[in-house]
Every structure is written in structure tokens, then in C-alpha cells.
mmCIF file as Biopython writes it, N, C-alpha, C and O atoms, coordinates in Angstrom:
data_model
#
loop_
_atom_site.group_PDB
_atom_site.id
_atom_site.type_symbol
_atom_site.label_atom_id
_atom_site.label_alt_id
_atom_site.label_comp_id
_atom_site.label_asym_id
_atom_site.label_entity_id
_atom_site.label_seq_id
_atom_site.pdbx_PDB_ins_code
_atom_site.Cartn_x
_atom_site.Cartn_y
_atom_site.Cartn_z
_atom_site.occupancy
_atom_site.B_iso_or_equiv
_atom_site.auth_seq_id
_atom_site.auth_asym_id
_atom_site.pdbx_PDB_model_num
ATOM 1   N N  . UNK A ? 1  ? 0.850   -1.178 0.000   1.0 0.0 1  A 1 
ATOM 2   C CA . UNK A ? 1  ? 0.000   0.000  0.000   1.0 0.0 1  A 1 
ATOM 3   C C  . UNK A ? 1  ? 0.900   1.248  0.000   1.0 0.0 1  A 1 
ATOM 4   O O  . UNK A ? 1  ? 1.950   1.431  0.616   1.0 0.0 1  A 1 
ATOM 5   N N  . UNK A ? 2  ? 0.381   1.882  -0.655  1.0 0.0 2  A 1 
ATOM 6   C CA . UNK A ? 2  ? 1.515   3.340  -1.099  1.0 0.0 2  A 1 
ATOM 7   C C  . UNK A ? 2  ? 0.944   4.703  -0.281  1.0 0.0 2  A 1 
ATOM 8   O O  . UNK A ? 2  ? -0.230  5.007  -0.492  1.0 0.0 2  A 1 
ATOM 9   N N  . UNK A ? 3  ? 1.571   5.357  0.450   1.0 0.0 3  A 1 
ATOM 10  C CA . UNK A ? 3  ? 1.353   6.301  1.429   1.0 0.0 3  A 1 
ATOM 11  C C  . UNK A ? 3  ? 0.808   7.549  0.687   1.0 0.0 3  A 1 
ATOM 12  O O  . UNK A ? 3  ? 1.477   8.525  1.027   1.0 0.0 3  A 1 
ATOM 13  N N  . UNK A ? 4  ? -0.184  7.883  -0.223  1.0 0.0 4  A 1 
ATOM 14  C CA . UNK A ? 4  ? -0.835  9.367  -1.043  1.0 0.0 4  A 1 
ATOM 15  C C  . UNK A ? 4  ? -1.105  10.138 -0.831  1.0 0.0 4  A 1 
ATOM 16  O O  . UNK A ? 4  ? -2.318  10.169 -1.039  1.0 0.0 4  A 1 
ATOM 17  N N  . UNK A ? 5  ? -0.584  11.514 -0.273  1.0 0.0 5  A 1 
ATOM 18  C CA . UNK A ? 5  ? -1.134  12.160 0.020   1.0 0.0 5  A 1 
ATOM 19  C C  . UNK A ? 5  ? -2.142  13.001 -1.281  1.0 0.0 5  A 1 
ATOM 20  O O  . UNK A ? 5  ? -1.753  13.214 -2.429  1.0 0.0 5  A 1 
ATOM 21  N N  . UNK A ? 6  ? -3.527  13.382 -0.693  1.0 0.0 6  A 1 
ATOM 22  C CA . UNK A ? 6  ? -4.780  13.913 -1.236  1.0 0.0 6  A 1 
ATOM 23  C C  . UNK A ? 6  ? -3.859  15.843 -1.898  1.0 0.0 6  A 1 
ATOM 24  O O  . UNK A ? 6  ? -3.016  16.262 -1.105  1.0 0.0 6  A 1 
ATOM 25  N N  . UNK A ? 7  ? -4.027  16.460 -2.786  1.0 0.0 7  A 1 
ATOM 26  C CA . UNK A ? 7  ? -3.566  17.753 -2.550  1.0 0.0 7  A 1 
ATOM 27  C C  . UNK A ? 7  ? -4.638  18.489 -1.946  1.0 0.0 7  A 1 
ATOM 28  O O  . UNK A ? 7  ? -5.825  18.187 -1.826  1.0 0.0 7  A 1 
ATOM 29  N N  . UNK A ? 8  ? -3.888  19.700 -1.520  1.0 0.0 8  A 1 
ATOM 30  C CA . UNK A ? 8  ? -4.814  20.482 -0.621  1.0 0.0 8  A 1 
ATOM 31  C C  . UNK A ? 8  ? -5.618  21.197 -1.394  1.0 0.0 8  A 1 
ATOM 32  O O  . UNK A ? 8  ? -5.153  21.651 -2.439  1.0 0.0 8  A 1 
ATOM 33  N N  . UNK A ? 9  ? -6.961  21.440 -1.048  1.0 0.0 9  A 1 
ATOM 34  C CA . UNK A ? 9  ? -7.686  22.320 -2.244  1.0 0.0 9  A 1 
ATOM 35  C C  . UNK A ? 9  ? -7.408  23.893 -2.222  1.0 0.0 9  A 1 
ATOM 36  O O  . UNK A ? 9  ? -7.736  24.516 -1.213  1.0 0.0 9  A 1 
ATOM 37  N N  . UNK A ? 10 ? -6.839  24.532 -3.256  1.0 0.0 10 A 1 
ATOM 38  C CA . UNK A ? 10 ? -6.455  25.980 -3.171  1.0 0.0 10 A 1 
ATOM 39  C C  . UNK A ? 10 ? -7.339  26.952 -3.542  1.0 0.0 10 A 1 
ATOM 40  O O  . UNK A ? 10 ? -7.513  26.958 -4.760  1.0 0.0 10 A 1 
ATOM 41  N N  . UNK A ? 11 ? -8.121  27.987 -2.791  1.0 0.0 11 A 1 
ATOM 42  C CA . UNK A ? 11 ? -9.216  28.494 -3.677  1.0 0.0 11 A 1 
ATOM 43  C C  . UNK A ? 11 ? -8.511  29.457 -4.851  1.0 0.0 11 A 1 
ATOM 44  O O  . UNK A ? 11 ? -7.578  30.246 -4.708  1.0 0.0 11 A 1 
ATOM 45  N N  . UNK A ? 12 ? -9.210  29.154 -5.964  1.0 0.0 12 A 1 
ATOM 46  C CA . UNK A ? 12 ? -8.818  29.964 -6.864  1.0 0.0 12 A 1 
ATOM 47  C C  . UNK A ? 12 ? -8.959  31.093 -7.003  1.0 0.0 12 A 1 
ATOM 48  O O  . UNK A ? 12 ? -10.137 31.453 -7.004  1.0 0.0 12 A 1 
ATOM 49  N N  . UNK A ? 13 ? -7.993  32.088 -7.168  1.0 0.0 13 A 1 
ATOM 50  C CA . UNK A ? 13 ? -8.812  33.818 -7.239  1.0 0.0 13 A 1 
ATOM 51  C C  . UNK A ? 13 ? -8.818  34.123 -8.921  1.0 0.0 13 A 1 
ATOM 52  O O  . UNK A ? 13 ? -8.192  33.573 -9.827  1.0 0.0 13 A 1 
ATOM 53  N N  . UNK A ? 14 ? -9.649  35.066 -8.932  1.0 0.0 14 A 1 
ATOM 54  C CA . UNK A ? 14 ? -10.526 35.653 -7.748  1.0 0.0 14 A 1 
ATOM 55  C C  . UNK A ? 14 ? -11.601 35.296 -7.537  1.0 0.0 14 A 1 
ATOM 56  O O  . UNK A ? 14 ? -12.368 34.594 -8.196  1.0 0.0 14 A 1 
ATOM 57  N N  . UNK A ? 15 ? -11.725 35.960 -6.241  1.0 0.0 15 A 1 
ATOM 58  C CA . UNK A ? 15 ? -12.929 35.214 -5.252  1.0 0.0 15 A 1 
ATOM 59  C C  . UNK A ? 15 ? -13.773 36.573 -5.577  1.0 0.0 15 A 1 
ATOM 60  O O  . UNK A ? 15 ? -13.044 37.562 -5.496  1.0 0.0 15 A 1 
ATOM 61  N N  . UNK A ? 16 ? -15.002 36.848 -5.892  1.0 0.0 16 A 1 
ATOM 62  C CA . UNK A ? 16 ? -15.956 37.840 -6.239  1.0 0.0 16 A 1 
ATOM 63  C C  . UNK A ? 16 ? -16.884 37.824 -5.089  1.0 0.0 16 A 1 
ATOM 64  O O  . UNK A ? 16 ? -17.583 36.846 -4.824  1.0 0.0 16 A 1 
ATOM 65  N N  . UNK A ? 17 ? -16.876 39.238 -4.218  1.0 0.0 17 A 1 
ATOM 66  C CA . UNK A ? 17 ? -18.117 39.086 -3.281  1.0 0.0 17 A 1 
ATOM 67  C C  . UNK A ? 17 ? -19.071 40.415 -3.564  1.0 0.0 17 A 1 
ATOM 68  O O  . UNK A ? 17 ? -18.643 41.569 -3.592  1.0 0.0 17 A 1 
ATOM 69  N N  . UNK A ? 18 ? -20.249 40.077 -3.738  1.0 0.0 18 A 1 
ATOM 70  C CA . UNK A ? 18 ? -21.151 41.419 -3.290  1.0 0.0 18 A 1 
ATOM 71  C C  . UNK A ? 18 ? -21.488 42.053 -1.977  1.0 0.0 18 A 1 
ATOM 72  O O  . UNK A ? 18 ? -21.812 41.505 -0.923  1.0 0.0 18 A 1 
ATOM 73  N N  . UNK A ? 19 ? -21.295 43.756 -2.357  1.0 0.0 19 A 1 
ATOM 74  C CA . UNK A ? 19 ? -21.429 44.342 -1.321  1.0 0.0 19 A 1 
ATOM 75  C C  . UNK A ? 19 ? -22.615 44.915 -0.736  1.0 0.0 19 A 1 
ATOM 76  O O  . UNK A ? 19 ? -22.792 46.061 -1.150  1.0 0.0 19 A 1 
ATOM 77  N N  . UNK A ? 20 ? -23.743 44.408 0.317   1.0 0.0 20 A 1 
ATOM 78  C CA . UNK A ? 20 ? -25.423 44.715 0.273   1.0 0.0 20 A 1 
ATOM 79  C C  . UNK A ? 20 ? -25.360 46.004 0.978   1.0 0.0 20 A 1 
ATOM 80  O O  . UNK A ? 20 ? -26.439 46.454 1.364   1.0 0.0 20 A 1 
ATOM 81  N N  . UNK A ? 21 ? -24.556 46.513 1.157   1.0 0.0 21 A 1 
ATOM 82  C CA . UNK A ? 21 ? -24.576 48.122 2.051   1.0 0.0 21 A 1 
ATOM 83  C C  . UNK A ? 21 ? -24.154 49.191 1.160   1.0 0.0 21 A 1 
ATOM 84  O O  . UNK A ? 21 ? -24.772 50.221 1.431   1.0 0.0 21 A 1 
ATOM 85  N N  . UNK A ? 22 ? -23.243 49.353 0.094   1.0 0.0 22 A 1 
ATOM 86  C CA . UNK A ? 22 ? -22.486 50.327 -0.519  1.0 0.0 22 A 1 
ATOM 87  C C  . UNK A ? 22 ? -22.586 50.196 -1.541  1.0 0.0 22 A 1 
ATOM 88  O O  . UNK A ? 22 ? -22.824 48.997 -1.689  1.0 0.0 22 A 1 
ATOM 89  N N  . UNK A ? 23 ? -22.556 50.846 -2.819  1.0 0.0 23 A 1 
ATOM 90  C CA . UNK A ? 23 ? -22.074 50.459 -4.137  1.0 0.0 23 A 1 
ATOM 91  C C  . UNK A ? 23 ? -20.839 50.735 -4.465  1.0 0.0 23 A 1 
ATOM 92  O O  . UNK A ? 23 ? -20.254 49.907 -5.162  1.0 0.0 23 A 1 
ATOM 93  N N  . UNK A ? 24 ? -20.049 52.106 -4.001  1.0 0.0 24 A 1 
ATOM 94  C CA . UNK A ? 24 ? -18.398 52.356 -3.834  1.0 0.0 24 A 1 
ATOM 95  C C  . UNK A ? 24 ? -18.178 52.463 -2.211  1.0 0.0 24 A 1 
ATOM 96  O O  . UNK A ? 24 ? -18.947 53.063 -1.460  1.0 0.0 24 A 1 
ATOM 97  N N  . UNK A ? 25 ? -16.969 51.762 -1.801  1.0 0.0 25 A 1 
ATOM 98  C CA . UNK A ? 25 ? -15.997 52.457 -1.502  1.0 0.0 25 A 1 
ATOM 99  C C  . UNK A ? 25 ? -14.611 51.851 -1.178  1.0 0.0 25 A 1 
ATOM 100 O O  . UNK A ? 25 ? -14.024 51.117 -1.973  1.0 0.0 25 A 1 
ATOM 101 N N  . UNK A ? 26 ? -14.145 52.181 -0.026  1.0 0.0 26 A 1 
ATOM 102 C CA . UNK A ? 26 ? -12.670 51.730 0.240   1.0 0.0 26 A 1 
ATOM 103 C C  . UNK A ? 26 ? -12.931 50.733 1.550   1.0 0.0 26 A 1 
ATOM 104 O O  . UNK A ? 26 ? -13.659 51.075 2.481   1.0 0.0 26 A 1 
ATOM 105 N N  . UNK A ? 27 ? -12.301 49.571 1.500   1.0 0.0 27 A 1 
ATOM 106 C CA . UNK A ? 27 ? -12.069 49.071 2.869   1.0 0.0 27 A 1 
ATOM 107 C C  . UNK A ? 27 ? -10.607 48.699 3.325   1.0 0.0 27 A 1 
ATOM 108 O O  . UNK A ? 27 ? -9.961  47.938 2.604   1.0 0.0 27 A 1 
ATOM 109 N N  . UNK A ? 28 ? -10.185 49.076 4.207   1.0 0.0 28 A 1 
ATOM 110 C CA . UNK A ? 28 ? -9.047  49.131 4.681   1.0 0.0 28 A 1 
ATOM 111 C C  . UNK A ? 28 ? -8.310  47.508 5.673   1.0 0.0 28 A 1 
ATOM 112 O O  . UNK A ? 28 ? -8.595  47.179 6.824   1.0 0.0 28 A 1 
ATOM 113 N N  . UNK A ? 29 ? -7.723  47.076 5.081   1.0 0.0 29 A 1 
ATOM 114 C CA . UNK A ? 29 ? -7.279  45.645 5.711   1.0 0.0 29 A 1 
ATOM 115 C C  . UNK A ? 29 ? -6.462  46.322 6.667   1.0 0.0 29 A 1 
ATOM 116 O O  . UNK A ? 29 ? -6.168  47.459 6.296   1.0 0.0 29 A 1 
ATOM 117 N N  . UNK A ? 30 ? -5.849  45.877 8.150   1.0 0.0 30 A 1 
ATOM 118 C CA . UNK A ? 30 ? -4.630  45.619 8.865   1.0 0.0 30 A 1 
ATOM 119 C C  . UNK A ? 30 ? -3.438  46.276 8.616   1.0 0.0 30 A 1 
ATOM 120 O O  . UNK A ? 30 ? -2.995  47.368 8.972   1.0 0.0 30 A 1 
ATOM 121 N N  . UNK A ? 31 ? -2.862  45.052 7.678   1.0 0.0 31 A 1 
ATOM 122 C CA . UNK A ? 31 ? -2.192  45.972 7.148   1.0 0.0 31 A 1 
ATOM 123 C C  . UNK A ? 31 ? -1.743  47.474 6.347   1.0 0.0 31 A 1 
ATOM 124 O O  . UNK A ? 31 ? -0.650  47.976 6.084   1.0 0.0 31 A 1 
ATOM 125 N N  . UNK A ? 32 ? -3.130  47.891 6.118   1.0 0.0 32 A 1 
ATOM 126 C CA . UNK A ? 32 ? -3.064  49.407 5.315   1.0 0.0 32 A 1 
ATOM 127 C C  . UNK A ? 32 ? -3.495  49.077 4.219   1.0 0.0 32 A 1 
ATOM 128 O O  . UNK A ? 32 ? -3.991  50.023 3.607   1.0 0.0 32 A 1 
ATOM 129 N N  . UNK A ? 33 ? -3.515  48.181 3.738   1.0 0.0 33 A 1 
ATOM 130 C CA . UNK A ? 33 ? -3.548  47.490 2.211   1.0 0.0 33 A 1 
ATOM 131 C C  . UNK A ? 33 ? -5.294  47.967 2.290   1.0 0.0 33 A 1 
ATOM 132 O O  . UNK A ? 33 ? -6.090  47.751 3.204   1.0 0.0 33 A 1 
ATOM 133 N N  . UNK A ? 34 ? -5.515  48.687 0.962   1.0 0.0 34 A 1 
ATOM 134 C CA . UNK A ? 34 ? -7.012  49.290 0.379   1.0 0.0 34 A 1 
ATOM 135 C C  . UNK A ? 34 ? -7.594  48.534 -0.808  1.0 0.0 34 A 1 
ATOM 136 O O  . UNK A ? 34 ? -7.284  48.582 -1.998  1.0 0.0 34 A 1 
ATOM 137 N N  . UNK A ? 35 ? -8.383  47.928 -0.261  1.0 0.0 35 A 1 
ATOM 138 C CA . UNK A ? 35 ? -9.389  47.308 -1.406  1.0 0.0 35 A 1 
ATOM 139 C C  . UNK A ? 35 ? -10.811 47.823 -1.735  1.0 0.0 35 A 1 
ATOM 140 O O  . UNK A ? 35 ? -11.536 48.246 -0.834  1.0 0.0 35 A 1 
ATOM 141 N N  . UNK A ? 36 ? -11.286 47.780 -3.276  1.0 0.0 36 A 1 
ATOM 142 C CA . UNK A ? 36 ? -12.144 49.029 -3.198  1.0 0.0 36 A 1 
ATOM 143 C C  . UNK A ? 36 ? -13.380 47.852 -3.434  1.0 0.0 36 A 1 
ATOM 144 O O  . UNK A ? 36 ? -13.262 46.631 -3.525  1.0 0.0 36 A 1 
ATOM 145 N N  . UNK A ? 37 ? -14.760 48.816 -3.502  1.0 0.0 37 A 1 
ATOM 146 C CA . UNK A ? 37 ? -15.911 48.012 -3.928  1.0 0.0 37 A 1 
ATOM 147 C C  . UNK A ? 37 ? -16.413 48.999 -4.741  1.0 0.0 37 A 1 
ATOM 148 O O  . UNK A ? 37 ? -16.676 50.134 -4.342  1.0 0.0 37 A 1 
ATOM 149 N N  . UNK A ? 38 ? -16.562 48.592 -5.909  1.0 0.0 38 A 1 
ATOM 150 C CA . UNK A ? 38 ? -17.173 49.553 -7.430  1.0 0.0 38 A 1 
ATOM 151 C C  . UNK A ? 38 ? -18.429 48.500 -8.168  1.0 0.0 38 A 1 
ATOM 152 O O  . UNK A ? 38 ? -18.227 47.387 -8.655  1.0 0.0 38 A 1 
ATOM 153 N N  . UNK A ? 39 ? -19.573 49.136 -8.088  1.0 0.0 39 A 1 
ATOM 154 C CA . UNK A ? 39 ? -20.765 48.759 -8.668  1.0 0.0 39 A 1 
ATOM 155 C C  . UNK A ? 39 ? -20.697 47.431 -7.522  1.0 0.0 39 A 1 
ATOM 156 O O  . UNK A ? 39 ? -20.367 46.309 -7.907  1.0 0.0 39 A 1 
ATOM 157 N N  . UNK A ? 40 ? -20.980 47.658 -6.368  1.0 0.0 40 A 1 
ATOM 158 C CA . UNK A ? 40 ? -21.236 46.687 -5.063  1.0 0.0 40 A 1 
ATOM 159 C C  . UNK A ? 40 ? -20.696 45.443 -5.203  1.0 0.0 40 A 1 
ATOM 160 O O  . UNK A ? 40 ? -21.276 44.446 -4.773  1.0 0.0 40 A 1 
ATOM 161 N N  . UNK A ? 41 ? -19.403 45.391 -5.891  1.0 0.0 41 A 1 
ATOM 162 C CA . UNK A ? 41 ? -18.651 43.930 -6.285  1.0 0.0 41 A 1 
ATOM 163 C C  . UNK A ? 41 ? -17.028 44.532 -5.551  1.0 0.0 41 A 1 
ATOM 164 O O  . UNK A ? 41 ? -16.599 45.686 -5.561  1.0 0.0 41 A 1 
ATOM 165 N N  . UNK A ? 42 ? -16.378 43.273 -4.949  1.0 0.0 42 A 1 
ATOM 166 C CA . UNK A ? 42 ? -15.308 43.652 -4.373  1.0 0.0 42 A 1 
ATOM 167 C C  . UNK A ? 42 ? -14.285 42.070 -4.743  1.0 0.0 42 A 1 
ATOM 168 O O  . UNK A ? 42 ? -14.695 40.931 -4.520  1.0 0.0 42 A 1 
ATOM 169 N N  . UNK A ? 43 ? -13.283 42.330 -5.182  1.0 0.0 43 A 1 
ATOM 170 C CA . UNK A ? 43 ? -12.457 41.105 -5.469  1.0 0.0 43 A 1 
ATOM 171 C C  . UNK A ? 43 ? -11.334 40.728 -4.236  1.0 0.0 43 A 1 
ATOM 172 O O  . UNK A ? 43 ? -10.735 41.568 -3.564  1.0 0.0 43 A 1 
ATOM 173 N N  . UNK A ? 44 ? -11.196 39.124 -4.108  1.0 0.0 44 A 1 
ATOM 174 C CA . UNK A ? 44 ? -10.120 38.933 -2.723  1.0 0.0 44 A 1 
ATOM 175 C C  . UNK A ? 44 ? -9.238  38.221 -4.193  1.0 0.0 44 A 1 
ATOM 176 O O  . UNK A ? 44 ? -9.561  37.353 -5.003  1.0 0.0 44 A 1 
ATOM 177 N N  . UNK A ? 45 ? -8.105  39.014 -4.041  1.0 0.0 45 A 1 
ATOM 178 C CA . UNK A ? 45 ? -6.512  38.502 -5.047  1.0 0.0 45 A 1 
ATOM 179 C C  . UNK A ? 45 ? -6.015  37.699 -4.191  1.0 0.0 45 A 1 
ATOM 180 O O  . UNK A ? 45 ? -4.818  37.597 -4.459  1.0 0.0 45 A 1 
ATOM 181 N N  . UNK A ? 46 ? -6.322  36.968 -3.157  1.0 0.0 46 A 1 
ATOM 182 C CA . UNK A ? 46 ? -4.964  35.944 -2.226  1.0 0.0 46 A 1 
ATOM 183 C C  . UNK A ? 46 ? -5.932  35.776 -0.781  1.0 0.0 46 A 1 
ATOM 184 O O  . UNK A ? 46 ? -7.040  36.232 -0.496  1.0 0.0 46 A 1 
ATOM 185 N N  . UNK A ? 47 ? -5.111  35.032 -0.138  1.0 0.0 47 A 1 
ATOM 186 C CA . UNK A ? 47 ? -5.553  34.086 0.875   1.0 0.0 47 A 1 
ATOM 187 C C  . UNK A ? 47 ? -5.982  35.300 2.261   1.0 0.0 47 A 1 
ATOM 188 O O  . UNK A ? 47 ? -6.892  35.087 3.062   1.0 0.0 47 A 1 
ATOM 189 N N  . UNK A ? 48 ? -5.215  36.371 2.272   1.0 0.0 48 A 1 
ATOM 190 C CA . UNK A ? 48 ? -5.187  37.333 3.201   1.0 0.0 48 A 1 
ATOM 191 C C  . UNK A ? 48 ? -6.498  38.173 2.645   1.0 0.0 48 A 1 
ATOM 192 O O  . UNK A ? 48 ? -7.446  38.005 3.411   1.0 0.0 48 A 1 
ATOM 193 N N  . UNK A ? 49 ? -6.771  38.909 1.686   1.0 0.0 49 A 1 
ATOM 194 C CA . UNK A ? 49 ? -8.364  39.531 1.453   1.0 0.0 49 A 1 
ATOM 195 C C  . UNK A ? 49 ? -8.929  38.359 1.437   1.0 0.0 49 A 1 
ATOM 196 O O  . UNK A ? 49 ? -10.109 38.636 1.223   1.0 0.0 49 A 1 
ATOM 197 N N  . UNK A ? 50 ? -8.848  37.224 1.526   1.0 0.0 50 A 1 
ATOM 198 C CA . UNK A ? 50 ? -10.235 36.793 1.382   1.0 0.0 50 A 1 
ATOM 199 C C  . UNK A ? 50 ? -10.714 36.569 2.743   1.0 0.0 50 A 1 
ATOM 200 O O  . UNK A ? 50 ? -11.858 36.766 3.153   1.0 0.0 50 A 1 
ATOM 201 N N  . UNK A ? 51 ? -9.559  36.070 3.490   1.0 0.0 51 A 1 
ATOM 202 C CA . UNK A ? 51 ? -10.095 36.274 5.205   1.0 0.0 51 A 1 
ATOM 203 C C  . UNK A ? 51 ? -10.791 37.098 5.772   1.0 0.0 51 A 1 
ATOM 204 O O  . UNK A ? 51 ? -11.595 36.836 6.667   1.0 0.0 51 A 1 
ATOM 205 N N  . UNK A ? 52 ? -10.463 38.626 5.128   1.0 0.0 52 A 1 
ATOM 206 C CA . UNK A ? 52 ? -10.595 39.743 5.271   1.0 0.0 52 A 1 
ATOM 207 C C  . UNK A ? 52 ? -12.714 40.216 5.008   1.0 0.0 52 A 1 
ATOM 208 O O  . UNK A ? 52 ? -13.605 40.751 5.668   1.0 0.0 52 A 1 
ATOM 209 N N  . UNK A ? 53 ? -12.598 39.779 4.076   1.0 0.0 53 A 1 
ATOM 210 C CA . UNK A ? 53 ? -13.572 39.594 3.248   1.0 0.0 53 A 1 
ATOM 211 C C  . UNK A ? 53 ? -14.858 38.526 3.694   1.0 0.0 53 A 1 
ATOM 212 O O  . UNK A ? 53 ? -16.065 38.750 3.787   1.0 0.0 53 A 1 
ATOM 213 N N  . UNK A ? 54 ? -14.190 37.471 3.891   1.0 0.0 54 A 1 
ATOM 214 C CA . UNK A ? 54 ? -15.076 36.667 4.508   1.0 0.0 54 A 1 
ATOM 215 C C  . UNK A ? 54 ? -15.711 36.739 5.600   1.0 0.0 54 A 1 
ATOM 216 O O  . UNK A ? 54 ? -16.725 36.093 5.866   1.0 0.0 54 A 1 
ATOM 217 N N  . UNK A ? 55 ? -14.949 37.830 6.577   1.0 0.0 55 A 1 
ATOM 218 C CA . UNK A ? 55 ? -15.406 38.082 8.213   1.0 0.0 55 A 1 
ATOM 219 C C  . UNK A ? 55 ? -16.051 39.367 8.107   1.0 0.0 55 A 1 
ATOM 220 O O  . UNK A ? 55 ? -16.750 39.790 9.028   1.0 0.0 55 A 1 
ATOM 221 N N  . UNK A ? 56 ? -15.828 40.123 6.865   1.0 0.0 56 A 1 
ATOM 222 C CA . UNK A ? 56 ? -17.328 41.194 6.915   1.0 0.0 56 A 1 
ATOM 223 C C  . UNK A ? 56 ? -18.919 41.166 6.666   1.0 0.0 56 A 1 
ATOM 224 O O  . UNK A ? 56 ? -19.554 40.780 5.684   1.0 0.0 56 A 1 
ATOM 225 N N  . UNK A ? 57 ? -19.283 41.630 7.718   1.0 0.0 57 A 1 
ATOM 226 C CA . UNK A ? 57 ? -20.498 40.875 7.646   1.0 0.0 57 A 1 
ATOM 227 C C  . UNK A ? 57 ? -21.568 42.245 6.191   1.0 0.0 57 A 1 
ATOM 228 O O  . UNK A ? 57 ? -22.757 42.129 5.893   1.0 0.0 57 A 1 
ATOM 229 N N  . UNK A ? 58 ? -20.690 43.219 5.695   1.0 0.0 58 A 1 
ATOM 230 C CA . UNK A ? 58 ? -21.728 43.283 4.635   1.0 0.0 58 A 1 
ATOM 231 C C  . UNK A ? 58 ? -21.383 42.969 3.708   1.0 0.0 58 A 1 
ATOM 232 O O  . UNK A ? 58 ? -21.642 43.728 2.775   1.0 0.0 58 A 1 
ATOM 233 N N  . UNK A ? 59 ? -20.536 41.578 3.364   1.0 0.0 59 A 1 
ATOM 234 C CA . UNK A ? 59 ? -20.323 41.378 1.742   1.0 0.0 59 A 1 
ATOM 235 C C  . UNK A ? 59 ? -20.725 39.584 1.821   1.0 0.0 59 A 1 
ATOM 236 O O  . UNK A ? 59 ? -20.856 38.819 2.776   1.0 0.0 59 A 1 
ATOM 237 N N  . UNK A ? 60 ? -20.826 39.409 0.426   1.0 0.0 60 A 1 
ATOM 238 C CA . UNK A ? 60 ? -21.406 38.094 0.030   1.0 0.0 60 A 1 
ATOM 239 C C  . UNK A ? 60 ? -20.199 37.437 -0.587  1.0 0.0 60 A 1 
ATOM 240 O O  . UNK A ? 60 ? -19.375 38.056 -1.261  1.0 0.0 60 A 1 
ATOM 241 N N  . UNK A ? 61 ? -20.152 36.402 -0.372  1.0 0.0 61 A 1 
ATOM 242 C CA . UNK A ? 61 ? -19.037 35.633 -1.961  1.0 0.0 61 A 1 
ATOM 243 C C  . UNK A ? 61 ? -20.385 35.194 -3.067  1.0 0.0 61 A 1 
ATOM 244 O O  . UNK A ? 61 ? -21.450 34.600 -2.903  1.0 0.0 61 A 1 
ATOM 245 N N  . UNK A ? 62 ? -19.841 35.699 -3.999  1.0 0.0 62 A 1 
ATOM 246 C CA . UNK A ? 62 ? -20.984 35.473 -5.056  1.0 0.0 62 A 1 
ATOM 247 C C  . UNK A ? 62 ? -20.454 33.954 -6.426  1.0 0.0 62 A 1 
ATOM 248 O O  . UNK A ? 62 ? -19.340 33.628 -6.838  1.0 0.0 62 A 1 
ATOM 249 N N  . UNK A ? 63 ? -21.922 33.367 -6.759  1.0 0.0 63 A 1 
ATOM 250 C CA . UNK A ? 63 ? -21.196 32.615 -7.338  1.0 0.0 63 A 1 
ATOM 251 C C  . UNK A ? 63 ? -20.572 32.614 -8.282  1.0 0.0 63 A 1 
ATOM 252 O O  . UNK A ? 63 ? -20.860 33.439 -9.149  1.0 0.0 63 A 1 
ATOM 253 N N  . UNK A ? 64 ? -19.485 31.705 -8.494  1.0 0.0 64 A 1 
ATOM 254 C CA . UNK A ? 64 ? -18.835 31.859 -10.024 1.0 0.0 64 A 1 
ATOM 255 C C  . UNK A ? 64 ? -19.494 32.170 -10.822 1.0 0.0 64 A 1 
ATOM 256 O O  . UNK A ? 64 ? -19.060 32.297 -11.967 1.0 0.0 64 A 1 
#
């Protein structure tokens, strides 16, 4: 029996979320780093906005 490891699943970006409160503006990560929301859509480029993203409670991940 051969020891396999499974690969880890990586989410692919970008991750697209809608925003139900705003149609523009700026949200500010931690680090300083500014991500905008234009026509109530906001994109996570990497593993850090999407955390970011995921724990605000006015945006959606929308589907592919």
C-alpha cells in the first residue's frame, strides 16, 4: 500500500463578493492594504483579502 497524500484544495482567485450596504468604496485591511468596492462587487486577489472579506459581515461571496 503506497502512502498518497490527497492535494490540498487551493481556492482559486478571484474570489468575487457582493457588497449589500455600498455600491463604492474603500475598505481598509490591517495591514493598510485598500481594497475598493465599485458597482457593489469587491475582489479577494490571495488568501489574506479573502479572510478579510469573509469576516465582513456586509459582503457576500458570489457565485462563479
Amino acid at each position: 500500500m503506497t502512502n498518497k497524500t490527497l492535494p490540498v484544495e487551493k481556492p482559486v482567485y478571484p474570489v468575487v463578493y457582493g457588497d449589500r450596504a455600498f455600491i463604492s468604496r474603500t475598505l481598509v485591511m490591517r495591514d493598510g492594504r485598500q481594497l475598493q468596492v465599485r458597482g457593489h462587487r469587491i475582489e479577494a486577489l490571495d488568501a489574506d483579502a479573502l479572510a478579510f472579506l469573509d469576516a465582513h459581515p456586509d459582503l457576500e461571496r458570489l457565485p462563479e
